[in-house]
SESE-687830 format. One line per field, with one value per atom (N, C-alpha, C, O): residue number from 1; z, x, y. Coordinates in pm, whole numbers, plus 32768, in hexadecimal, padded with zeros to 4 digits. Atoms other than C-alpha are relative to their C-alpha. Layout:
BEGIN
num (NUM|...)
c3 (Z|...)
c1 (X|...)
c2 (Y|...)
REM end
This chain:
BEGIN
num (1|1|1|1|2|2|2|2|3|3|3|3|4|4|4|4|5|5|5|5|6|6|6|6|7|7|7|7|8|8|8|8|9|9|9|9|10|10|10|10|11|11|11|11|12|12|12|12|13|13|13|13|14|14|14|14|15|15|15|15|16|16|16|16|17|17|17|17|18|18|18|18|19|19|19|19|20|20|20|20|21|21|21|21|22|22|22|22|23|23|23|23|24|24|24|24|25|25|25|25|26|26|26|26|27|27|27|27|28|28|28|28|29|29|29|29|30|30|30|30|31|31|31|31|32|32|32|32|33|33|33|33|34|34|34|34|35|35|35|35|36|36|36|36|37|37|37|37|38|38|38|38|39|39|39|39|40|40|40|40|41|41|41|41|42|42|42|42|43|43|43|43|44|44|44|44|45|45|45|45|46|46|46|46|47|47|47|47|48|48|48|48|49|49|49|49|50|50|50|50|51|51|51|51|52|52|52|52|53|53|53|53|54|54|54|54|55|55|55|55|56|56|56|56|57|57|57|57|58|58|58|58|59|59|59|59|60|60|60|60|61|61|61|61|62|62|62|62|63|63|63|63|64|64|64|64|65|65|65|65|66|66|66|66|67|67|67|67|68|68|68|68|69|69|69|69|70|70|70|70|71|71|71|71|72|72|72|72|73|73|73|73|74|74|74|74|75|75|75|75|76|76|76|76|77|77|77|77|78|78|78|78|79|79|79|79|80|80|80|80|81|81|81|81|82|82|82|82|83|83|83|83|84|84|84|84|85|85|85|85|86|86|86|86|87|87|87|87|88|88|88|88|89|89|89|89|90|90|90|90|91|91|91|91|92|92|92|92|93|93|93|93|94|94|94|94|95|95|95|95|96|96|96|96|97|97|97|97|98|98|98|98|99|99|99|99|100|100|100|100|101|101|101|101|102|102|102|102|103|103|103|103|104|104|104|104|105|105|105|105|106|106|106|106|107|107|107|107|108|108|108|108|109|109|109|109|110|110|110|110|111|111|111|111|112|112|112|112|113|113|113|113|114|114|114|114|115|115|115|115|116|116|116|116|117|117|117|117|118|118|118|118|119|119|119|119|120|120|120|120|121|121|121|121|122|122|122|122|123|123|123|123|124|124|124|124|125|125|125|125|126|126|126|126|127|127|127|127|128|128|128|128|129|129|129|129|130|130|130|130|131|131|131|131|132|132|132|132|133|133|133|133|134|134|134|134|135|135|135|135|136|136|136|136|137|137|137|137|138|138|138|138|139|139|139|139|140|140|140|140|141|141|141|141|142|142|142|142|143|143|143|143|144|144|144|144|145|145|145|145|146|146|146|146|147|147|147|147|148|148|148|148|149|149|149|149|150|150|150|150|151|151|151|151|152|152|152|152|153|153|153|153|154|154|154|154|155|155|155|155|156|156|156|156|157|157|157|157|158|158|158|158|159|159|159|159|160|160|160|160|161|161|161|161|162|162|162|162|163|163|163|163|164|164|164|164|165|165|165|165|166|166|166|166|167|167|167|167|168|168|168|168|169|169|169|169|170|170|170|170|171|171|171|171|172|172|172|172|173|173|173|173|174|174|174|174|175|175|175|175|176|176|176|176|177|177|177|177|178|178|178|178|179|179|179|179|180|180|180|180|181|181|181|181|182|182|182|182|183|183|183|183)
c3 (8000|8000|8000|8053|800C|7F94|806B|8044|7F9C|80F3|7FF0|8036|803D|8078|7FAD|7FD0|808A|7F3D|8049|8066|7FA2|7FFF|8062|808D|7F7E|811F|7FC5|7FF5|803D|8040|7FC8|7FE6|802D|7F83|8038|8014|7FC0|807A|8075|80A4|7FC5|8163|7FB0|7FE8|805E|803B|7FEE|8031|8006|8005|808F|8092|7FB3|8153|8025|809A|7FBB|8181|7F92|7FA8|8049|805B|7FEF|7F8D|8013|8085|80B8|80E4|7F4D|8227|803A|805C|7FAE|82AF|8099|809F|7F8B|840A|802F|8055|7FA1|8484|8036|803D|7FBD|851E|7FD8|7FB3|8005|84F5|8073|80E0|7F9C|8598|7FF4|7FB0|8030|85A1|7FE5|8022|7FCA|8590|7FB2|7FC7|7FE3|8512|8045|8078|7F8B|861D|8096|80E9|7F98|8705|7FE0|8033|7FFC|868B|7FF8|7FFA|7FD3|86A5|8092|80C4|7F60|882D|7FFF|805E|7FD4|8818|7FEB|8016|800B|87B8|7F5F|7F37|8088|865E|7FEA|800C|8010|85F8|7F30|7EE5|807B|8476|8017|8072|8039|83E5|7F58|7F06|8087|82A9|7FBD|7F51|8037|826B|8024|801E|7FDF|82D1|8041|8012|7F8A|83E2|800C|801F|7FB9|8427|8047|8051|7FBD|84E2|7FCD|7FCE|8078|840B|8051|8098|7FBF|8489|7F90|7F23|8059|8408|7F84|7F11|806A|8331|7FCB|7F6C|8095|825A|7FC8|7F7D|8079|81CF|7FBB|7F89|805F|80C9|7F84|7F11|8017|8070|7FD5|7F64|7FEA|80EB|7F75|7F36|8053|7FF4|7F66|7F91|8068|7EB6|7FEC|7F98|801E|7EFD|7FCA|7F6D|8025|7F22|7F8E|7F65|807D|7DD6|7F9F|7F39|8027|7D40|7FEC|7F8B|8015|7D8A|7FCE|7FAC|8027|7D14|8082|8081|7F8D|7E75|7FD9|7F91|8011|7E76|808B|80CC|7F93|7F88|8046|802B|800A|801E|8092|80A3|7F84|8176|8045|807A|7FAC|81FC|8073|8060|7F9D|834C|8027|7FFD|7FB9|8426|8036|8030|7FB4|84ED|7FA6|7FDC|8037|83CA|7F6E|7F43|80C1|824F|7FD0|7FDE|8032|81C4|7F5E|7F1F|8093|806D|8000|8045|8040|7FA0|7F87|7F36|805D|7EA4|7F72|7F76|8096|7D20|7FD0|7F7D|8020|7D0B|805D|80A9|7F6A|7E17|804A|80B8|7FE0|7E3D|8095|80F4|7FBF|7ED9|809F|80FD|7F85|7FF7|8045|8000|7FD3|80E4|806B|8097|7FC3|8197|8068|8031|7FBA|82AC|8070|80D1|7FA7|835A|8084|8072|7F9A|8493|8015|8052|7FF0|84A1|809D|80FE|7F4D|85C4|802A|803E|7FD8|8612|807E|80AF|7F5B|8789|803D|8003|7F94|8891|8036|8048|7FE1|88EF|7F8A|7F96|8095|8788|7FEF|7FD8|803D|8744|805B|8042|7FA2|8885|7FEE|8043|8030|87FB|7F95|7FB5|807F|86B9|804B|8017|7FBE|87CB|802C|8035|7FAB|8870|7FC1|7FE8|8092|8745|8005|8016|7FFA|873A|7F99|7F85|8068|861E|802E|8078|8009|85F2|7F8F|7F32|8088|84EA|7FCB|802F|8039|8443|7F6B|7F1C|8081|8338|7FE6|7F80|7FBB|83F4|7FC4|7F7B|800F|83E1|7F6E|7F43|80A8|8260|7FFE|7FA5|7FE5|82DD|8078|80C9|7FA4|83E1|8001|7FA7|7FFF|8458|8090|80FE|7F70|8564|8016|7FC4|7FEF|8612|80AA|8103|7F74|873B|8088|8071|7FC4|8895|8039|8047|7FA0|8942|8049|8050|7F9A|8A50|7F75|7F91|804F|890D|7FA3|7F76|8051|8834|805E|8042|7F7A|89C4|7FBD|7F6A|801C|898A|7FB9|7FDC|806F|8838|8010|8016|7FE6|8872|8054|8030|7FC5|89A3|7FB9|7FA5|805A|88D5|7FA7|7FA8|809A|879C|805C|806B|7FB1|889D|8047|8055|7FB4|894C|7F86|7FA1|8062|8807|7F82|7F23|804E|874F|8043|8053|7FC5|8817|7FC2|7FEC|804C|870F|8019|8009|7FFE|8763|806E|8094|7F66|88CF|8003|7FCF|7FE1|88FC|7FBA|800D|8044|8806|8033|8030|7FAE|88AE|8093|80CF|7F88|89E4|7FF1|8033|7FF8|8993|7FF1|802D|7FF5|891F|8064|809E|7F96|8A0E|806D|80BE|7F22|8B32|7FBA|7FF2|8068|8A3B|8011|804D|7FE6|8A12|8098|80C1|7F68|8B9F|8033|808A|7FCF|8BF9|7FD1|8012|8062|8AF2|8036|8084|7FD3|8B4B|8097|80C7|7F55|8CAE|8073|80C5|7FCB|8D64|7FC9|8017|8049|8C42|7FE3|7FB9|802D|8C26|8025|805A|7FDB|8C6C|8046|8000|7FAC|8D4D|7FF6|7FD2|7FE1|8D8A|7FAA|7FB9|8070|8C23|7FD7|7FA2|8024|8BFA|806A|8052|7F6E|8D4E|7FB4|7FCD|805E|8C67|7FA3|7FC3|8038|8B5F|8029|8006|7FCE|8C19|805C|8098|7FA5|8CEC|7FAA|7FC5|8074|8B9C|7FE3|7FDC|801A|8B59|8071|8064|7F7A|8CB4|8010|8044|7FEC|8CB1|805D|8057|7F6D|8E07|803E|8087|7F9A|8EA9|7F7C|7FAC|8091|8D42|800C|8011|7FEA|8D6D|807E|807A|7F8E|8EC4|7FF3|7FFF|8031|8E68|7F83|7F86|8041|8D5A|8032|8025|7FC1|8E23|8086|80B5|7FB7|8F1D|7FC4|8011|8090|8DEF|7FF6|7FFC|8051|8D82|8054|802D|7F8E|8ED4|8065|80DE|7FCB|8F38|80BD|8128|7F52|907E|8029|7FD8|800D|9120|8060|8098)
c1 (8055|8000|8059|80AF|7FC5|8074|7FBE|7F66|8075|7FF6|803F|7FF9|7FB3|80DE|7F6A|7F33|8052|7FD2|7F79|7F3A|808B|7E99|7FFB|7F88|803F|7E9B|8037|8013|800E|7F17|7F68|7F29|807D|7DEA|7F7C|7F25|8081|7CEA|7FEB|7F7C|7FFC|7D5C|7FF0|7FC2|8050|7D22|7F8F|7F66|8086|7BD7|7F98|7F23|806A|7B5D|8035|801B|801F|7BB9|7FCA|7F75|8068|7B39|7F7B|7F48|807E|79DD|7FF5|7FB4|7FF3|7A18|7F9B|7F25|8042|79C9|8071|80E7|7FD3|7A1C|8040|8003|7FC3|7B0E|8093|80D3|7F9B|7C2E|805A|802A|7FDE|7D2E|801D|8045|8025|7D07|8088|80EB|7FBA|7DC7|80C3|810D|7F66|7F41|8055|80CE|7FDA|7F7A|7FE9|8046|8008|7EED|8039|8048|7F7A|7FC4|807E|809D|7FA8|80C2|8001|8075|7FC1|80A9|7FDC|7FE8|7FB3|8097|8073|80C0|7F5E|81BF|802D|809C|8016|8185|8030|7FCE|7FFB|81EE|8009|806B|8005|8180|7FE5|7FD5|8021|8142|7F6C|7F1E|8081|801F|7FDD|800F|8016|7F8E|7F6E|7F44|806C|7E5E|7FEA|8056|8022|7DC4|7F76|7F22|8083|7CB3|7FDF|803B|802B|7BD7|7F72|7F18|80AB|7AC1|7FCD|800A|805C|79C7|7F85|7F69|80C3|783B|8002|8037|8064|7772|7FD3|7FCD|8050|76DD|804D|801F|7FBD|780A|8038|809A|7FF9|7804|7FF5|8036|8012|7763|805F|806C|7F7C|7884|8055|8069|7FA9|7966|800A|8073|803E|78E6|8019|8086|8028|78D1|80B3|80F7|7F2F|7A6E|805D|80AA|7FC6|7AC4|7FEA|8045|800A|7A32|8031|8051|7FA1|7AD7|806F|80B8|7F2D|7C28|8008|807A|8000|7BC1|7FFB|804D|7FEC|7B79|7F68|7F19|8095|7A36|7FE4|801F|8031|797A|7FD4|7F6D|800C|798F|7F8B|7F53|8076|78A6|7FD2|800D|8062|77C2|7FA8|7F63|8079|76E2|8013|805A|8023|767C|807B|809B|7FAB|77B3|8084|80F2|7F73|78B9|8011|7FF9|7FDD|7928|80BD|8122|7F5B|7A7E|7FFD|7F9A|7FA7|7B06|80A2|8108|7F85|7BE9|8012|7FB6|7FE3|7CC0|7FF5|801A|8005|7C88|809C|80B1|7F7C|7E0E|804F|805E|7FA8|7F05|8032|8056|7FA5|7FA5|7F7F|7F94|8037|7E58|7FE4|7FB9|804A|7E1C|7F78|7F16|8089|7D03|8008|806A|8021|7C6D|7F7E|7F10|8086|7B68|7FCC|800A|806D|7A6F|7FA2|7F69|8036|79D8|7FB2|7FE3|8052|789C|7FE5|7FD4|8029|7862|7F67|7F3E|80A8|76F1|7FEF|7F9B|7FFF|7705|8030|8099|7FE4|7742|80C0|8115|7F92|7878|804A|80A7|7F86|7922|8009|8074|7FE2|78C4|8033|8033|7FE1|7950|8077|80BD|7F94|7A87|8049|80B1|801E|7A81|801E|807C|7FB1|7A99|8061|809D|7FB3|7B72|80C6|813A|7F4F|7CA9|8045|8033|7F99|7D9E|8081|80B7|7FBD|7E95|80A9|80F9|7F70|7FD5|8024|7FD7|7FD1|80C9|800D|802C|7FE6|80EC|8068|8085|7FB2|81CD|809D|80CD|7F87|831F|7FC2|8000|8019|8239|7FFD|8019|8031|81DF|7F58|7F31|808B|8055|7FEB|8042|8019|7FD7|7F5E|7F11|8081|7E8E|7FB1|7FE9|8048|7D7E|802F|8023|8019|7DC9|7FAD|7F8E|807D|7CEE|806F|80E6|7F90|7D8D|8016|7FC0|7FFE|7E18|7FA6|7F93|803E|7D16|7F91|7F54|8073|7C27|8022|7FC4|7FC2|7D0D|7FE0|7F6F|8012|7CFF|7F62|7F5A|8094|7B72|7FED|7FC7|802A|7B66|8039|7FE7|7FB9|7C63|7FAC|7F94|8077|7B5C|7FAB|7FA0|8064|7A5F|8036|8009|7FF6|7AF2|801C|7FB9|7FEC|7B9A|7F7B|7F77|8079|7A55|7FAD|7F6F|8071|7985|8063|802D|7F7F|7AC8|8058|80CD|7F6D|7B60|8095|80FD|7F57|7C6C|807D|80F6|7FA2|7CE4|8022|8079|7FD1|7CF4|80A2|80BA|7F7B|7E60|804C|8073|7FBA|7F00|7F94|7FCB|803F|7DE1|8027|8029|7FE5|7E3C|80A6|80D6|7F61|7FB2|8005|804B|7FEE|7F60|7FDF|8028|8054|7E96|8063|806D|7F9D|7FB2|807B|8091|7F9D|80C0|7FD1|8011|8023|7FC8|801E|806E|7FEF|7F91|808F|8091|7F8C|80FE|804B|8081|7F91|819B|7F8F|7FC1|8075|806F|8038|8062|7FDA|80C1|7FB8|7F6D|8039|8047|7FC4|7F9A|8015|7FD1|7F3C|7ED0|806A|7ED6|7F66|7F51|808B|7D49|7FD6|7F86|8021|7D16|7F66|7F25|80B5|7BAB|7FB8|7F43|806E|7B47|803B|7FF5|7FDA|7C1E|7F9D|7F8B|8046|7B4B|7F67|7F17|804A|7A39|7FD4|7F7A|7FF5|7A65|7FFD|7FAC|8019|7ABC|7F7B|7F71|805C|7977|7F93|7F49|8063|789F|800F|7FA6|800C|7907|8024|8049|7FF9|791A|80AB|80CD|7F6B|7AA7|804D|80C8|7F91|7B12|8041|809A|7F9B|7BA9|8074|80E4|7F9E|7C80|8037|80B1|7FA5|7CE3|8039|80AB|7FA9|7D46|808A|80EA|7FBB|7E0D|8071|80E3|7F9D|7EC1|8041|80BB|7F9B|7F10|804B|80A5|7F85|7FB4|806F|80CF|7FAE|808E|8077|80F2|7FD9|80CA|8079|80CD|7FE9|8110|803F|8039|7FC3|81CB|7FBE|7FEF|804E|80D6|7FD6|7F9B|8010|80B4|7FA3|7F5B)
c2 (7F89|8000|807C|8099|7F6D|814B|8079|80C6|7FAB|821E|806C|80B6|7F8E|8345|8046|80AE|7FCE|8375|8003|8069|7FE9|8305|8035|803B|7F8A|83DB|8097|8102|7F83|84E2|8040|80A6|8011|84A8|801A|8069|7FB4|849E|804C|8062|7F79|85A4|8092|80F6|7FA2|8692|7FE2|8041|8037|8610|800F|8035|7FE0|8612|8072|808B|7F83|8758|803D|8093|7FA4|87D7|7FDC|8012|8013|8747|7FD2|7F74|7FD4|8788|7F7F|7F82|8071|862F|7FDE|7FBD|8030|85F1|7F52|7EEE|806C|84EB|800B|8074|803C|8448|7F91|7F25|80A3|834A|7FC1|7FEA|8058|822E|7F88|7FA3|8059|80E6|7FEE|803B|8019|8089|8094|80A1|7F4B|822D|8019|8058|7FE7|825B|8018|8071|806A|8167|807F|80D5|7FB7|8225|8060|808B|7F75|8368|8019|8088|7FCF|8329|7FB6|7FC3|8024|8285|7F6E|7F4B|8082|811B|7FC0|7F81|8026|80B1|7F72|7F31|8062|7F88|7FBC|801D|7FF7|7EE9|802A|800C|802D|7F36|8011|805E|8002|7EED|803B|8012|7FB7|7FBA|8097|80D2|7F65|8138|7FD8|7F8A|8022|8125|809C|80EC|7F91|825C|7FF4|7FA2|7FF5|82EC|806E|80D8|7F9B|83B2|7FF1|7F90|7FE1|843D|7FD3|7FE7|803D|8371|8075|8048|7F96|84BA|8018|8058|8008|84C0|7FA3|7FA6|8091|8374|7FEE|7F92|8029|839E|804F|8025|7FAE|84BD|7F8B|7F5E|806C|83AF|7F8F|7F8C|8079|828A|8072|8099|7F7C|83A3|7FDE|7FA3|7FE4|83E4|7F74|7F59|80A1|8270|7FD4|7F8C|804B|820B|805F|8021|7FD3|8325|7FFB|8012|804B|82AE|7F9C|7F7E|8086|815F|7F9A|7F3E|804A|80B8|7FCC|800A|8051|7FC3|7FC7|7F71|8063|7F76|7F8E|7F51|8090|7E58|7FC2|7F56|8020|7E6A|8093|80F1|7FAF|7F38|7FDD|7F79|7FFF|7F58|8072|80CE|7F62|805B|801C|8093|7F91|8081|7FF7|8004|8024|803E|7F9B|7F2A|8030|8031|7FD3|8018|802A|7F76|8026|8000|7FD8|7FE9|7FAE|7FAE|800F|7F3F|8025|802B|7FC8|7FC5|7FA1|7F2C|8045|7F4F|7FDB|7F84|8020|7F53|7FF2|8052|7FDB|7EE7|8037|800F|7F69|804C|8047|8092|7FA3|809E|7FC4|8007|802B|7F90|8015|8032|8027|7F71|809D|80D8|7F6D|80B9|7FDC|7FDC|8000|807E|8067|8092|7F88|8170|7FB3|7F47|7FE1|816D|8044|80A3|7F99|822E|8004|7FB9|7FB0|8323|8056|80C8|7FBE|8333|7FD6|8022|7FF4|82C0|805A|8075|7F95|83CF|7FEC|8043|803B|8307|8025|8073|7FEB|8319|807A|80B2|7F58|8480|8052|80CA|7FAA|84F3|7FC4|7FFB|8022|8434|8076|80B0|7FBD|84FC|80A5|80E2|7FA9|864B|8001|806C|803C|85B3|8002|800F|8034|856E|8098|8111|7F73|863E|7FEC|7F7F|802B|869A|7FDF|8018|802B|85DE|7FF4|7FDA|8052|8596|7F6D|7F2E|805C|8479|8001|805B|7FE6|83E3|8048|807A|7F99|847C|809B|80E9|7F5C|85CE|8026|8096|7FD8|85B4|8031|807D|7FD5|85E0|8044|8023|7FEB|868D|7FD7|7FF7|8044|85D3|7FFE|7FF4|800D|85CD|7F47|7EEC|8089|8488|7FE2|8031|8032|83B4|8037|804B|7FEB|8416|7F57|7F00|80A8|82BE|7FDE|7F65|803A|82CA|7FB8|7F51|8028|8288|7F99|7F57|8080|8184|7FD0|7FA6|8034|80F4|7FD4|7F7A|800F|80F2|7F8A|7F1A|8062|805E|7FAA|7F4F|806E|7F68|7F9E|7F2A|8076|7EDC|7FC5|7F4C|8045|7EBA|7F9D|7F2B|8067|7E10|7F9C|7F54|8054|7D2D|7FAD|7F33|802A|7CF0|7FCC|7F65|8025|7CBF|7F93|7F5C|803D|7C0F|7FBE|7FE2|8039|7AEA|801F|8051|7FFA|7AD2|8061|8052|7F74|7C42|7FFC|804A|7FC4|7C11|7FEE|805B|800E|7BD3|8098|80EA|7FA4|7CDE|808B|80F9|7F8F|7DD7|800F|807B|7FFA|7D8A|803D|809A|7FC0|7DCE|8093|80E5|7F57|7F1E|8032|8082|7FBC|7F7B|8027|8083|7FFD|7F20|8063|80CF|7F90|7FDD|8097|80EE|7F61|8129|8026|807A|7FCF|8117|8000|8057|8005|80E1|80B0|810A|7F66|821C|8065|80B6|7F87|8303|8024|808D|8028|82B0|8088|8053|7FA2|8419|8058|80AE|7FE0|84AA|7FB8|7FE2|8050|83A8|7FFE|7F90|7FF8|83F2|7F64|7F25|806D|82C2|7FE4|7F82|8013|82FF|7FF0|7FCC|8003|8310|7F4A|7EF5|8096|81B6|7F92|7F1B|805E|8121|802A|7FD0|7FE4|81B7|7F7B|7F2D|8055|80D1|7F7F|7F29|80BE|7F84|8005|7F9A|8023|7FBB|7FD4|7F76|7FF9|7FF2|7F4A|7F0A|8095|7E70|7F88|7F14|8076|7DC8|7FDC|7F72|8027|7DCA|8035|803F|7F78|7EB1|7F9F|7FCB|8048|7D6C|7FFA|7FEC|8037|7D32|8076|806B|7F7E|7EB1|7FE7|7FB8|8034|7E75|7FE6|8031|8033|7D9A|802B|7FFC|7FC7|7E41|8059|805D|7F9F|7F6F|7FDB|8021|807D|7E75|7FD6|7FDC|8048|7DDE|808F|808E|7FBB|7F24|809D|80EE|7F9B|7FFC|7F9F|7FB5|8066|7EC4|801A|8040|8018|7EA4|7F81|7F39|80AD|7D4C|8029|7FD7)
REM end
């Protein structure tokens, strides 16, 4: 995937047709401090510029490949373009994400971009984990990674937030034990 060309691409685009989002996902990871591979572009878009959203993507030559209410994947017609997936933000929770982002660079500072703050990668990470055995392990690693580098920085209460929303405050516990080396 060429993410040089595509986020050139649709950071002009959504700003010239002013759709609200964020990146999400292992840009994300890294611009708190985490660099890990990744092989696609993850965002979070309001739901009300999707259909913006969808319009741009098949413009570049991207075809959709799934849709529901909370989330559309695009893949590219040619390998340069890879896979692009959205996150729609019509819950109270996501769109207070979406305030929430704040701009960083990416790309050693070739973009400047709204991205999620950690306490909210933190968030999404529960969930997918919670709704995605498969992810728990590599969610859980981030998760103890964001909380460790954040370290006083870190909104605690909106993270005790999150693990309460899915029944997980003894599993946090437990990480900030791990993590705050407390026996």
């Amino acid at each position: 995937m060429n993410f040089t060309a595509v986020l050139e691409y649709l950071l002009e685009n959504f700003n010239k047709y002013d759709i609200q989002f964020a990146l999400m996902g292992g840009f994300a990871m890294h611009a708190a401090g985490y660099t890990r591979a990744t092989q696609d572009i993850d965002f979070l878009v309001l739901k009300e510029d999707m259909p913006k959203v969808k319009e741009i993507m098949g413009a570049f030559g991207y075809e959709l490949i799934h849709e529901s209410e909370d989330a559309s994947n695009f893949v590219g017609k040619m390998k340069e373009l890879g896979q692009v997936d959205y996150l729609h933000a019509h819950r109270s929770y996501a769109r207070n994400m979406l305030k929430r982002a704040r701009e960083c660079g990416i790309l050693n500072n070739k973009f400047t971009v709204r991205v999620l703050t950690p306490e909210d990668i933190i968030g999404l990470k529960v969930q997918s984990s919670s709704n995605d055995p498969k992810r728990y392990h590599q969610d859980l690693a981030d998760i103890e990674y964001l909380i460790k580098a954040q370290g006083e920085d870190l909104n605690l209460e909106l993270v005790k937030e999150y693990f309460t929303l899915f029944q997980r405050e003894k599993e946090l516990e437990g990480i900030l034990r791990k993590v705050h080396h407390v026996e």
